[in-house]
C-alpha positions as CSV (number, residue, x, y, z in Angstrom):
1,X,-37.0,-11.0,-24.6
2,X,-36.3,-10.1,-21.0
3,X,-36.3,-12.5,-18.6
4,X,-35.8,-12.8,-14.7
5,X,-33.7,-16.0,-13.3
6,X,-34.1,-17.0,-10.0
7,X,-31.0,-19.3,-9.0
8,X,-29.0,-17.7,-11.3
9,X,-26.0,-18.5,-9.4
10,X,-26.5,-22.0,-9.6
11,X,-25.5,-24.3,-12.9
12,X,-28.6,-24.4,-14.7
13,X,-29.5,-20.8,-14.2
14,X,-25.9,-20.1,-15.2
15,X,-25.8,-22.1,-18.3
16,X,-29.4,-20.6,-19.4
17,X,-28.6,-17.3,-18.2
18,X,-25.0,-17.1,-20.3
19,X,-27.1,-18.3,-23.3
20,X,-29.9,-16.5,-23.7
21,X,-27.5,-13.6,-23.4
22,X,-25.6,-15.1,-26.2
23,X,-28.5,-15.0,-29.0
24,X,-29.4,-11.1,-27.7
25,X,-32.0,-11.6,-24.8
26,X,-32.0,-9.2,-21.7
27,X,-31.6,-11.3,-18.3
28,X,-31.8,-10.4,-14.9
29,X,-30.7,-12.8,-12.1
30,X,-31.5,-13.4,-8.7
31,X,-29.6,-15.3,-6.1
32,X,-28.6,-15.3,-2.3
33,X,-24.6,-15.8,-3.3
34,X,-22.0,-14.2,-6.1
35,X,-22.0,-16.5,-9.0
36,X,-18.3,-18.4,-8.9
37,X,-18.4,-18.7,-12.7
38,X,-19.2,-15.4,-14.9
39,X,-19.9,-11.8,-14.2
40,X,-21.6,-11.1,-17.1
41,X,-25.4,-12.0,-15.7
42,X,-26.5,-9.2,-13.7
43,X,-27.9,-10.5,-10.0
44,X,-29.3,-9.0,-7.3
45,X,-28.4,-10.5,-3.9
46,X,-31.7,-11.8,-2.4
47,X,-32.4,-14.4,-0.2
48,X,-35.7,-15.5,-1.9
49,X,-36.5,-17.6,1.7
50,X,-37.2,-14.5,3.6
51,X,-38.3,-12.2,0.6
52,X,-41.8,-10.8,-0.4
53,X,-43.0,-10.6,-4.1
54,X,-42.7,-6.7,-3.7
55,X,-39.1,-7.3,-2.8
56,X,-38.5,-8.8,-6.4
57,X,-37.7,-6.0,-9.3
58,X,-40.2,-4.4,-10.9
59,X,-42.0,-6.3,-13.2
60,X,-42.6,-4.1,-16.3
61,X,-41.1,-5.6,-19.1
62,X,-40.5,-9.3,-18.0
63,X,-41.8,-11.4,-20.4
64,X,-40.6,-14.8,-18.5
65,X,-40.0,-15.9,-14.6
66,X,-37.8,-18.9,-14.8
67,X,-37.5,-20.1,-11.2
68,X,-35.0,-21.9,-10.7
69,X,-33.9,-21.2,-6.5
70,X,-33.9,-24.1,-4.1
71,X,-31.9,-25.7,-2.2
72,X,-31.0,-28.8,-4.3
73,X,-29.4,-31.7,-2.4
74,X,-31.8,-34.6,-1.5
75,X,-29.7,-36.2,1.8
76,X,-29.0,-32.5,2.5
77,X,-32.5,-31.9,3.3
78,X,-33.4,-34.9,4.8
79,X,-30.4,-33.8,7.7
80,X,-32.0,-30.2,7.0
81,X,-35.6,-30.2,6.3
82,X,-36.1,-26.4,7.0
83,X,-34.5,-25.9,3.8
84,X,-37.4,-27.9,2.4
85,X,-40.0,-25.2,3.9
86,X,-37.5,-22.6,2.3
87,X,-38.1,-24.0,-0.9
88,X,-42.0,-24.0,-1.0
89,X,-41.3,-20.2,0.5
90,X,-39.2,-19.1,-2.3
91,X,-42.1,-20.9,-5.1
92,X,-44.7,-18.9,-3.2
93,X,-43.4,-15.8,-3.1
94,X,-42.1,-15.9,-6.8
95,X,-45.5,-17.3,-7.7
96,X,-47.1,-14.0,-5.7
97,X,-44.3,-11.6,-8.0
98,X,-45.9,-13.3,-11.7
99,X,-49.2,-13.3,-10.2
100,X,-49.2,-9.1,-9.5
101,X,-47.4,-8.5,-12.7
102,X,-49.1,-11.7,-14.8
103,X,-45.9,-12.5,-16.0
104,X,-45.4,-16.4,-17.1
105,X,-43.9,-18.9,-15.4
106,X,-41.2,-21.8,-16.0
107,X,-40.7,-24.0,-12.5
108,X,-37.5,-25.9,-12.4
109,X,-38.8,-29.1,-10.7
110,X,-37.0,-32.7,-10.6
111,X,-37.3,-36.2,-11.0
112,X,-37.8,-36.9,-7.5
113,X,-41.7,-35.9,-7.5
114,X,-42.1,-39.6,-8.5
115,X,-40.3,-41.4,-5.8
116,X,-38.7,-43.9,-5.2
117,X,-40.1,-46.3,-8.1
118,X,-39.5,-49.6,-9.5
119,X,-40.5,-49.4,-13.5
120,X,-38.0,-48.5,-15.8
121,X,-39.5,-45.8,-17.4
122,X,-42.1,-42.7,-15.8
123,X,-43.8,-40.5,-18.2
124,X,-45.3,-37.1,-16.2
125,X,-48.5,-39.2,-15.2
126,X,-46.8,-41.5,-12.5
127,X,-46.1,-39.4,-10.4
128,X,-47.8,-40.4,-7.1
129,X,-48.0,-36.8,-4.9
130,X,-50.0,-39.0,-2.3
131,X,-46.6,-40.1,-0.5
132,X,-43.3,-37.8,-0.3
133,X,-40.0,-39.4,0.0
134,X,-38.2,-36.8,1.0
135,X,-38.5,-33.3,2.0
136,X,-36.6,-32.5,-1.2
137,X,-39.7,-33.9,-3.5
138,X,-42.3,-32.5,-0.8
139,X,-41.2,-29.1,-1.4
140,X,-41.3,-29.8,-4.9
141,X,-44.4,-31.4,-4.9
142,X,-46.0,-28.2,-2.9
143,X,-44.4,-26.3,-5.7
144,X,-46.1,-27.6,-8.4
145,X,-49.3,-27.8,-6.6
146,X,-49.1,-23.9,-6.3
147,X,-48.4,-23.7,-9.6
148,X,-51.2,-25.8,-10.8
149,X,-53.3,-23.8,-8.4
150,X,-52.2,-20.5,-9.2
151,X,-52.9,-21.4,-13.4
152,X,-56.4,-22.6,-12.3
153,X,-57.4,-19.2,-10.1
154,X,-55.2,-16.5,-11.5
155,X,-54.9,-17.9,-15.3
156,X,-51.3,-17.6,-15.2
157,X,-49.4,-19.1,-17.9
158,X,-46.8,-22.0,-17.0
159,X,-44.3,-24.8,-17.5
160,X,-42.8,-27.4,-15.3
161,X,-39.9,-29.1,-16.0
162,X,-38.8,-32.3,-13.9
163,X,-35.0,-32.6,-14.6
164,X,-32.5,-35.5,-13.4
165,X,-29.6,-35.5,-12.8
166,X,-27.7,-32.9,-14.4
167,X,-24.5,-32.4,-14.6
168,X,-21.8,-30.6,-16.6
169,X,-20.1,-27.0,-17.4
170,X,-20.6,-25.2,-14.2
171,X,-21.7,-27.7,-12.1
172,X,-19.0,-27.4,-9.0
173,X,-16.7,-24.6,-7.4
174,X,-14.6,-24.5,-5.1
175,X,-17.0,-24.4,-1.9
176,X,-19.2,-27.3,-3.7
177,X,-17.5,-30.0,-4.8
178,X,-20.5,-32.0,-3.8
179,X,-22.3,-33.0,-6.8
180,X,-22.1,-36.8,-7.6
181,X,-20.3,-36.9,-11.0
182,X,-17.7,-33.5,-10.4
183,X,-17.0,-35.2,-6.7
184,X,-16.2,-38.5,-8.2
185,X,-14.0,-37.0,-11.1
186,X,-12.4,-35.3,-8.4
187,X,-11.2,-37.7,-6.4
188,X,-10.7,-41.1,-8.9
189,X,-8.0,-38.6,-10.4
190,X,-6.4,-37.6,-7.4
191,X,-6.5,-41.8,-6.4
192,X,-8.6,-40.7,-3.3
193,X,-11.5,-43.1,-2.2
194,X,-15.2,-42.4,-2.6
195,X,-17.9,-43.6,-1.1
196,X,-21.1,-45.0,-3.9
197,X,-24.1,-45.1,-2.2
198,X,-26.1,-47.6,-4.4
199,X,-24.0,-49.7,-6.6
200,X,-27.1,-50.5,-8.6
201,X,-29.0,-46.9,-8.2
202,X,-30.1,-46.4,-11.8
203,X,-30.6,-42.6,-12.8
204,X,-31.0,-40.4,-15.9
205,X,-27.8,-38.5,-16.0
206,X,-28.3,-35.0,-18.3
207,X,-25.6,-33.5,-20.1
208,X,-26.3,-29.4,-18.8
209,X,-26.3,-28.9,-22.6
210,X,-29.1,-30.6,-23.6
211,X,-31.0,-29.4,-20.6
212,X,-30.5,-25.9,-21.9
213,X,-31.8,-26.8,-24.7
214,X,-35.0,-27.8,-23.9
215,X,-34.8,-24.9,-20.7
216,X,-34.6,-22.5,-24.2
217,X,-37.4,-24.0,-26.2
218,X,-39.6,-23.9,-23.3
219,X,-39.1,-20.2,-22.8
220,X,-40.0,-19.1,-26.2
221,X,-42.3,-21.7,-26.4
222,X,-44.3,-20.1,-23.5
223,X,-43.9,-16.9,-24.1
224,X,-45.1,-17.0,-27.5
225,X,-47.9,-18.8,-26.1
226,X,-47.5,-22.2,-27.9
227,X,-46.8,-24.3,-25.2
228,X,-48.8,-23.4,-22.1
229,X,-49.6,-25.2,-18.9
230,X,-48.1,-28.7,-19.3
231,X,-45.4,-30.8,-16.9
232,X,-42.8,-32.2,-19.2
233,X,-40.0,-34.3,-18.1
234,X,-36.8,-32.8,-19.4
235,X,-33.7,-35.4,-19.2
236,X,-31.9,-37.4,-21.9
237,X,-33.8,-41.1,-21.3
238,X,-31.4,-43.2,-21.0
239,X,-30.4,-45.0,-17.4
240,X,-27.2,-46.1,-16.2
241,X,-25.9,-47.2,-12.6
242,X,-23.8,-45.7,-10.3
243,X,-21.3,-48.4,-11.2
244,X,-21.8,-47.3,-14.5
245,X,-20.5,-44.0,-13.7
246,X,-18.1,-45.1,-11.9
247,X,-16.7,-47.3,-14.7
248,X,-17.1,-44.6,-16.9
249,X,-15.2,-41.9,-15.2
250,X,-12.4,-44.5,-14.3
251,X,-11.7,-45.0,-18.0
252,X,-12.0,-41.8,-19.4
253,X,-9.4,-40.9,-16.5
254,X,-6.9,-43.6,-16.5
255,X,-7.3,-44.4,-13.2
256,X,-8.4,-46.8,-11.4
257,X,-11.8,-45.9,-8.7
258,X,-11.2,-46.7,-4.8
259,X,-14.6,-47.0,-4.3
260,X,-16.3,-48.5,-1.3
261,X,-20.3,-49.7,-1.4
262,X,-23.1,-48.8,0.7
263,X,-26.5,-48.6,0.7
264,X,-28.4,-45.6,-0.8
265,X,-29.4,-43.2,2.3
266,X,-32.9,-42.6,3.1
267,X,-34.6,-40.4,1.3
268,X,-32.7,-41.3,-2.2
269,X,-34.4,-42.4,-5.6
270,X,-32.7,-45.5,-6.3
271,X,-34.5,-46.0,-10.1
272,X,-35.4,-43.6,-11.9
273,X,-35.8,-43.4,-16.4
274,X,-37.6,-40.5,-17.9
275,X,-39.4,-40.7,-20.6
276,X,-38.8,-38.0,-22.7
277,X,-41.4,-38.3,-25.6
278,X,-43.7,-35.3,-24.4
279,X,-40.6,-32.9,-24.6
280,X,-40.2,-34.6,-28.0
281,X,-43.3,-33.9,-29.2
282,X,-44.0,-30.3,-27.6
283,X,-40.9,-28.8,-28.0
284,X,-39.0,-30.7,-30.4
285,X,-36.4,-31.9,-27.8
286,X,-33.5,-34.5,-29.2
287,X,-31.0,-34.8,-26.6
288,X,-27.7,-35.0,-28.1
289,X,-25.0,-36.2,-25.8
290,X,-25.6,-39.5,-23.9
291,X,-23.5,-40.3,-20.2
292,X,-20.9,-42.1,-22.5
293,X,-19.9,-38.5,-24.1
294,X,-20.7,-36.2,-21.6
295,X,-18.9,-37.6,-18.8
296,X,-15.4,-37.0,-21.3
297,X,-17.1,-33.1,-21.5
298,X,-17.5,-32.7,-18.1
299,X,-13.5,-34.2,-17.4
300,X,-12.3,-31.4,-19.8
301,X,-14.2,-28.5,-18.6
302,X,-12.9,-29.7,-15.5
303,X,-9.4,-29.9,-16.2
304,X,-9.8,-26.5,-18.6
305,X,-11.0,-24.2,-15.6
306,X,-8.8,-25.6,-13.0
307,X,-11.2,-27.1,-11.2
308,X,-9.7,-30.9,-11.9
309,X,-5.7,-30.2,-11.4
């Protein structure tokens, strides 16, 4: 298969990327920065916010889009909301690119679509578009509402997957040490404070592996037609709190966390559990590695790149 990555630069369109070139497919990336990490996905440098569809490659031979491009970081864009109009942009004109060449579609969409909600577990049919939380989930709500439309009037073939969370190989570098679980690895081994905003915040933390995983049976599950046009929830199932994580990362280090308490900042999900039994059941999805293993994987990819000294 070929298959075109937007965000390539970024972890999850790294991870994918690296292995679908592992079992033979051909992948082309596209991204507005080098990736920090590998030089073996080839990218084209394009800033996907300012782009047209006829500034994408060519489309002959794609058999997948898997767009994965936004800007990601929720309090980010409620300081920045621009970036949230950049991000229904990029769907738009990516959408525009399969829709010319009717080439299928996986959107790389998140948890946040639901809200800020208060039962333990959401299965893809709670989530309420009526009221955005943020501009992160507006933009990501606008995206899936051009997908839907775009499958309705164009009959172009799709899937949406609503990660949390994820975190993992490739998740930081050395200008974005900014993700929750890399930045509080980071500094409870150096003995350097941190800041938890939401001591009882309870989130479905996915180990990047078992995200590619279900990213990968998506693909071929789309593009051999087997799966087409559903929203599946793609995480591992399991919640934990921020203290959790906290008291997690602490032991697996030896150290003990300097952490200070505040409240979650607007705009945050402060509960959120997927339910995973669509993935299950569509694409055969088992996740393997719960937060009580992957946070030891994520310390020794750390510590095994440099990254963690």
């Amino acid at each position: 298969m070929k298959i075109l990555i937007t965000g390539s630069s970024g972890q999850i369109g790294t991870n994918v990327g690296l292995a679908l070139l592992e079992r033979g497919d051909t992948v082309l990336g596209i991204d507005h920065r080098s990736n920090a990490w590998t030089e073996r996905i080839e990218t084209i440098r394009l800033d996907l916010a300012t782009a047209r569809a006829e500034d994408l490659p060519g489309g002959d031979g794609f058999d997948l889009v898997l767009h994965l491009a936004a800007y990601a970081k929720v309090f980010e864009l409620v300081e920045h909301p621009d970036r949230a109009m950049d991000n229904a942009r990029m769907c738009f004109t990516v959408l525009e690119y399969c829709r010319r060449h009717q080439c299928p579609i996986i959107f790389g969409s998140s948890r946040e679509v639901y809200g800020d909600i208060h039962q333990h577990v959401t299965d893809e049919a709670a989530a309420d578009f009526v009221v955005a939380e943020s501009p992160y989930s507006a933009s990501k709500i606008a995206g899936e509402a051009f997908i839907y439309s775009y499958a309705q009037c164009y009959q172009l073939p799709y899937l949406v997957f609503r990660f949390s969370n994820v975190y993992g190989r490739y998740d930081t570098d050395a200008e974005r040490m900014e993700r929750v679980i890399p930045l509080f690895i980071d500094r409870i081994a150096r003995e350097k404070p941190i800041v938890v905003f939401g001591r009882d915040k309870v989130l479905d933390f996915t180990y990047v592996d078992d995200c590619v995983m279900g990213v990968l049976a998506g693909i071929d599950a789309l593009v051999g037609r087997r799966v087409t046009n559903q929203t599946i929830n793609l995480a591992c199932g399991q919640g934990s709190t921020l203290l959790d994580l906290v008291n997690l990362i602490s032991l697996a280090l030896g150290k003990e966390a300097k952490a200070t308490y505040e409240p979650s900042r607007p705009g945050e999900v402060t509960r959120y559990v997927a339910d995973i039994a669509k993935a299950r059941e569509l694409l055969g999805y088992v996740p393997q590695i719960p937060l009580t293993g992957g946070i030891g994987l994520a310390i020794k990819w750390q510590r095994e790149t440099g990254v963690l000294k």
